[in-house]
KOLSEMAR-607797 format. One record per residue: residue in three letters; x, y, z of N, C-alpha, C in turn. Coordinates in steps of 0.1 Angstrom, whole numbers, plus 5000, padded with zeros to 4 digits. Layout:
ALAXYZXYZXYZ ...
//
This chain:
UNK074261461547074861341551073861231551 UNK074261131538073061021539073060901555 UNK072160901559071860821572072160661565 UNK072760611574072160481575070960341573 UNK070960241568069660151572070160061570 UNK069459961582069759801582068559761568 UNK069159661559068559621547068659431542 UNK067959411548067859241547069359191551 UNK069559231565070559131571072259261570 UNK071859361566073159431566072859601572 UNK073759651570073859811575074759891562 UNK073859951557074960021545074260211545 UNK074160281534073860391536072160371528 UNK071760491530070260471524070760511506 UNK071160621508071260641490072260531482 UNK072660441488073160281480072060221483 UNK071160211490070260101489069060111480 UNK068460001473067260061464066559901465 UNK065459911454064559851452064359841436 UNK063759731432062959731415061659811414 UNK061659801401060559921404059059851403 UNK059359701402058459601401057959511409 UNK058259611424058259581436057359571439 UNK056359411442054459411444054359501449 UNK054759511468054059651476054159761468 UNK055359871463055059931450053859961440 UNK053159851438051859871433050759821442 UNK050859731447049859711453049359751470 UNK050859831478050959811491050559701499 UNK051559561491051759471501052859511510 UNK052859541523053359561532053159601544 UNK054059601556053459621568054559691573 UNK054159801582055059841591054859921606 UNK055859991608055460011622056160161627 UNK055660251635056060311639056760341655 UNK058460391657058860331675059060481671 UNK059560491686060260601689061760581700 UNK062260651698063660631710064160761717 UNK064260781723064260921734065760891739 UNK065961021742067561051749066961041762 UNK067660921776067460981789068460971791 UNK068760961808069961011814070660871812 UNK070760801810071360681808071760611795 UNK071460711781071660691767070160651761 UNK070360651751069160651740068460521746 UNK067060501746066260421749064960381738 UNK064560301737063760251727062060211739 UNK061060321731059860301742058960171738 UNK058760101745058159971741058059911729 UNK059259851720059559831718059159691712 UNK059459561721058759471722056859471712 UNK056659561720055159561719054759601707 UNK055159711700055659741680055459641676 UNK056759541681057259471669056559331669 UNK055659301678054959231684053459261672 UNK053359351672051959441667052759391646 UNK053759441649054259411632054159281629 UNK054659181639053959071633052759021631 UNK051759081639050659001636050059051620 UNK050959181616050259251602051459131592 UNK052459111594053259011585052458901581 UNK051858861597050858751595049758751588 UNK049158851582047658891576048358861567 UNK049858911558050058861545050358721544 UNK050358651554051458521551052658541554 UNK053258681560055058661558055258591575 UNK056158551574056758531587057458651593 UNK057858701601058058811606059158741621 UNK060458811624061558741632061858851644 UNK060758891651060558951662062159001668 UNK062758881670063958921681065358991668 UNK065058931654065758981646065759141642 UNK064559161642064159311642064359361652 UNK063959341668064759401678066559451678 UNK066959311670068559341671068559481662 UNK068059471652068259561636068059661642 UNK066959661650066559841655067959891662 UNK068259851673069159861682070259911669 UNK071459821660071859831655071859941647 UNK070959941642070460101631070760221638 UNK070460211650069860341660071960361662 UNK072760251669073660281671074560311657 UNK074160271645075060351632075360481632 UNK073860501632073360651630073760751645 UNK073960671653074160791669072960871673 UNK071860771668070460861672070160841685 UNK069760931690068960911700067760961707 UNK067361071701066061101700065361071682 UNK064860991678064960941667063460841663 UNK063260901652061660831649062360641639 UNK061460541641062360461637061160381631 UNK061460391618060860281611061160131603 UNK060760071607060759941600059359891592 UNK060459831577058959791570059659691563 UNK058559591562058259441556057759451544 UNK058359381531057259421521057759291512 UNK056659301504056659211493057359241479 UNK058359201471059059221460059059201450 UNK060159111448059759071432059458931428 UNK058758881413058358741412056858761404 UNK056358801406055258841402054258981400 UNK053759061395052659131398051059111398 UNK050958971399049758931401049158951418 UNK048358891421047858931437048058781444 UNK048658691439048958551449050758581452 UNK050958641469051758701469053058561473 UNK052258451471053458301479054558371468 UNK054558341459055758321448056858431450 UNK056558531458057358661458058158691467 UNK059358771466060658801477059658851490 UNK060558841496060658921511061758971514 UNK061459091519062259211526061959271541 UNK063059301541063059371558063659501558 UNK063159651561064359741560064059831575 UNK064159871581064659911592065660051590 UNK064660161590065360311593065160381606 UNK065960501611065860561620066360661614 UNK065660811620065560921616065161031628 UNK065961181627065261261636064161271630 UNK063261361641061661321639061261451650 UNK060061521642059361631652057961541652 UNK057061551664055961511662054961581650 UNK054661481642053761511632052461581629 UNK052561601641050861751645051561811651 UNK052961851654052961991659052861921677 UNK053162031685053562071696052262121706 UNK050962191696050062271704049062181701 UNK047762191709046662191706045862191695 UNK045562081687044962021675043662061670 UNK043162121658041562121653041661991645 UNK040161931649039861841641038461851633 UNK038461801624037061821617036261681615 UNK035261651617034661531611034861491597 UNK035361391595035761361582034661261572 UNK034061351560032861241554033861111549 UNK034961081548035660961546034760881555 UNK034660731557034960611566036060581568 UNK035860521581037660441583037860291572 UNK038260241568038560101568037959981575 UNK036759971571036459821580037059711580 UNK037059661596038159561604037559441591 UNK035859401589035659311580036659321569 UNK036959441560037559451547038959421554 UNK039359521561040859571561041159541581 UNK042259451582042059451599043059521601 UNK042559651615043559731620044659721622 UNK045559691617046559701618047559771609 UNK048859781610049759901603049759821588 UNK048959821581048659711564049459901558 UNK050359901547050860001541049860051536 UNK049260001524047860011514046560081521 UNK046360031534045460081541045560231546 UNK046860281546046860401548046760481537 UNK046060431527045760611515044260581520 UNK043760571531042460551532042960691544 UNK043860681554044160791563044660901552 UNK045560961544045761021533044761081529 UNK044061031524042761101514042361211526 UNK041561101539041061191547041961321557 UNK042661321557043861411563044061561552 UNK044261491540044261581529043161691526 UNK041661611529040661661529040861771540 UNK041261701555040861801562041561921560 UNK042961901558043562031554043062081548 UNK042862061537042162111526041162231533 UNK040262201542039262311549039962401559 UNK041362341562042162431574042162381586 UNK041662191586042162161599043662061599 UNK043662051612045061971614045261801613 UNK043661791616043461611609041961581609 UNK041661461606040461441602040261351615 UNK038861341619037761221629037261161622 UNK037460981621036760891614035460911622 UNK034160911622033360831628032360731619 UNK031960631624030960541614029560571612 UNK028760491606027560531598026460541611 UNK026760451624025860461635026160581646 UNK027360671640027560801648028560761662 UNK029560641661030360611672031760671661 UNK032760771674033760791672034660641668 UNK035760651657036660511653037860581655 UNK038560681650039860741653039960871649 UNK041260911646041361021633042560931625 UNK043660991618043860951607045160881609 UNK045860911624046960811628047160831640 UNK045960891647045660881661044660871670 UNK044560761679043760741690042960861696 UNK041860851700041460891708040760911721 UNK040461021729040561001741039461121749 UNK038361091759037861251763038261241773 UNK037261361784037861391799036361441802 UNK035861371811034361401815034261421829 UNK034161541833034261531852035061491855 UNK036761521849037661421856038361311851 UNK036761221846037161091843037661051829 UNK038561011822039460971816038860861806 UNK038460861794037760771785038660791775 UNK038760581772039360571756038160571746 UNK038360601734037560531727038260411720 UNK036660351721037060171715035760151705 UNK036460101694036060091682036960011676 UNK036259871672036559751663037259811651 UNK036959931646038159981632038860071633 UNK038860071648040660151647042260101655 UNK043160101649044160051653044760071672 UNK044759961674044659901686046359981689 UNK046460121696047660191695047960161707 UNK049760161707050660121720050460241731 UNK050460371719050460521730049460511738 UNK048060461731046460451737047060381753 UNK047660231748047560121758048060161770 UNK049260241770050060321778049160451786 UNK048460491780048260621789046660531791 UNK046260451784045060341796045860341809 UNK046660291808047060251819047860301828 UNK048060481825048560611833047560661842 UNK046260641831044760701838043960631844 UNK044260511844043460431846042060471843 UNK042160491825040860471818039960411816 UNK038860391814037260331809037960311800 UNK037660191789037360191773036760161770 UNK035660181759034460181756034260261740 UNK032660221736032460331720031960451728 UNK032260571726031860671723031260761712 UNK030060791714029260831699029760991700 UNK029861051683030461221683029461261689 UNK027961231696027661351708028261341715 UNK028861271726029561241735030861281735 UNK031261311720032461351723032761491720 UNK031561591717031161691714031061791730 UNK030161661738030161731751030961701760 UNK032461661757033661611768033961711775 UNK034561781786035361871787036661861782 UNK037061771778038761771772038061651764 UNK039061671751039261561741040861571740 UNK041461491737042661441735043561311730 UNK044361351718044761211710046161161713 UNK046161071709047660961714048160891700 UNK049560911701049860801690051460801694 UNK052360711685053660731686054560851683 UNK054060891671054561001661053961161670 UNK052461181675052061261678052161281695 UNK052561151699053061171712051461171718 UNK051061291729049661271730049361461732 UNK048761491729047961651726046861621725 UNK046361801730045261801734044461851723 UNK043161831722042061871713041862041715 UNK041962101704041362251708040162281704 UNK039962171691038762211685038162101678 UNK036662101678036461951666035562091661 UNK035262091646034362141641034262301651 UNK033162331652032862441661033062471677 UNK033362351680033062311694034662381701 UNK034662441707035962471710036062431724 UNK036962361725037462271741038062391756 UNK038662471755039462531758040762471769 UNK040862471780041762411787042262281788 UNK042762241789043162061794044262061798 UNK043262051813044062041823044461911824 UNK043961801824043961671823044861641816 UNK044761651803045161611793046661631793 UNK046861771803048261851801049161761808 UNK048261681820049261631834049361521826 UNK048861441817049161321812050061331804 UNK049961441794051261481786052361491794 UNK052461541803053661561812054561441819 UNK053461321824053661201823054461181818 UNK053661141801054261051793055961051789 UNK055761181789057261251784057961261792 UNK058061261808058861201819059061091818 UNK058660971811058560811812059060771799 UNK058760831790059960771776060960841777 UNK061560941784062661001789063560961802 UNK063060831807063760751815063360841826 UNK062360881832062461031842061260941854 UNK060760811853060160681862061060601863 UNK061460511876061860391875060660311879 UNK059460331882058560251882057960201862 UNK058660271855057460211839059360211834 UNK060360151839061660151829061560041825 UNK060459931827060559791819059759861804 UNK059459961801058960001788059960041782 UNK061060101786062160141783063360001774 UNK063759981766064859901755066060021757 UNK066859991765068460061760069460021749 UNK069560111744070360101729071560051734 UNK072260111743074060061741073760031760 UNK073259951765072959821769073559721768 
//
C-alpha cells in the first residue's frame, strides 16, 4: 500500500508523485531537511518537539537562501501524519532546489517542499552500540555549517560505511587536535562518577535529542578529547532516529553497564510517549 505525502501545498500518494531528473539537489544536494518523530501516547499520536525541528530546518533553508514557512510545515506534518493514520512514525520533511538551471547560482531555480511520514525502527538497533574511531573528518562548521545541509551527509555515509565495513555499528568523528565532534548522525555523551557530560564541538550538529536529555541530566557541555572519552564509565549517544543507547564499545575499550544511561533511556521514552505531564509542552498532538 503506497503511503501518502504532502507535496508543495497538496496530499496525494508517493508513487504519483515525482521529480525531473534535472533536479539541482539531485546533483548537487541543494537541500535541507530534518528528522521528527511522533509516538503513540494515551491521548493519540503526538509529535516530539516539533517546533524546535522545524525551527532548526529553517535556519538550513536559510544557508541556501530559501525561505522556509515554519507554521506551514507544522500544518503539513500534522496533515501527512493524519492521511496516513501514523502514529508511531518517523517523519520527514525536505526542502530542495529544482529546476531552472544546473549551474551553482541557485536564485533562478524552483522550490519545493515535500513532507513524508513513515513507520520507523530506530536506525542502530535497540542494544548497545560498537563504535570505532573513524580516519574520516567531520565537515568543518568553516566549510559546511552544522546543520541538516543534504550534500553534507555523504560526508556521514562514507564514514558509517567504512565503519561497517570493519564490523562496527557507526563511526566517531574526532578532529585533528584529538577532541571528540560526533559520530555519523549521533550526538554524543559520557558518564564520569555519575556525572553526565555532553560533548560540544563547533562541527557537530546542534541535536534536539542532545538538548532534551541536557536538560533531563542536567548536563555539563563542554569538548571532550577521545582520552576522556576512552576513560568514561558510560558513553552514550542521542539522536531522533536512534533515540538515545548506550555505548558498548569504542574500539577496544569495552564499557560494560550503563546504569546511567539506562535511567535516561527510560526517561526519554516515558516523555515522547506522553507518560510526564511536567515535559507535555514538548509534546504537538496530531488530532488536537
Amino acid at each position: 500500500m503506497s503511503l501518502n505525502l504532502w507535496f508543495d501545498g497538496r496530499i496525494g500518494r508517493q508513487d504519483q508523485m515525482s521529480a525531473p531528473l534535472t533536479t539541482h539537489a539531485m546533483h548537487y544536494g541543494t537541500a535541507v531537511f530534518e528528522g521528527i518523530r511522533s509516538y503513540a501516547t494515551p491521548d493519540g499520536a503526538a509529535v516530539f518537539r516539533l517546533p524546535e525541528h522545524l525551527e532548526r530546518m529553517r535556519k538550513g533553508a536559510a544557508a541556501f537562501g530559501a525561505e522556509f514557512d515554519v507554521n506551514e510545515a507544522a500544518a503539513a506534518v500534522i496533515a501527512v501524519l493524519r492521511s496516513n493514520q501514523h502514529r508511531d512514525a518517523y517523519i520527514r520533511p525536505l526542502m530542495w532546489y529544482g529546476t531552472g538551471s544546473l549551474g551553482l547560482d541557485v536564485a533562478p531555480l524552483t522550490k519545493h517542499l515535500m513532507i513524508a511520514s513513515m513507520p520507523w525502527a530506530p536506525h542502530l538497533g535497540e542494544k548497545p552500540v560498537r563504535l570505532t574511531v573513524s580516519p574520516f573528518r567531520r565537515n568543518r562548521a568553516e566549510a559546511m555549517p552544522p546543520l541538516k545541509l543534504s550534500g553534507a551527509y555523504v560526508n556521514s555515509i562514507l564514514a558509517k560505511r567504512e565503519a561497517g565495513s570493519r564490523g562496527f555499528d557507526d563511526a566517531l568523528f574526532i578532529d585533528d587536535a584529538g577532541f571528540v565532534v560526533e559520530c555519523t548522525g549521533v550526538n554524543v555523551f559520557l558518564v564520569k562518577d555519575g556525572k553526565v557530560t555532553a560533548v560540544e564541538h563547533p562541527d557537530a550538529l546542534p541535536g534536539i535529542t542532545r538538548d532534551t536529555v541536557v536538560a533531563l541530566a542536567g548536563a555539563d557541555s563542554r569538548p571532550v578529547t577521545l582520552e576522556e572519552l576512552l576513560d568514561a564509565d558510560e558513553v552514550f549517544v542521542t539522536g531522533t532516529s536512534a533515540e538515545l543507547l548506550p555505548v558498548a564499545a569504542l574500539d577496544n575499550r569495552d564499557y560494560g553497564a550503563s546504569p546511567v544511561a539506562n535511567e535516561l533511556r527510560t526517561r526519554y521514552l516515558r516523555i515522547v510517549r506522553g507518560g510526564s505531564p511536567a515535559h507535555a509542552h514538548w509534546l504537538t498532538a496530531v488530532n488536537g
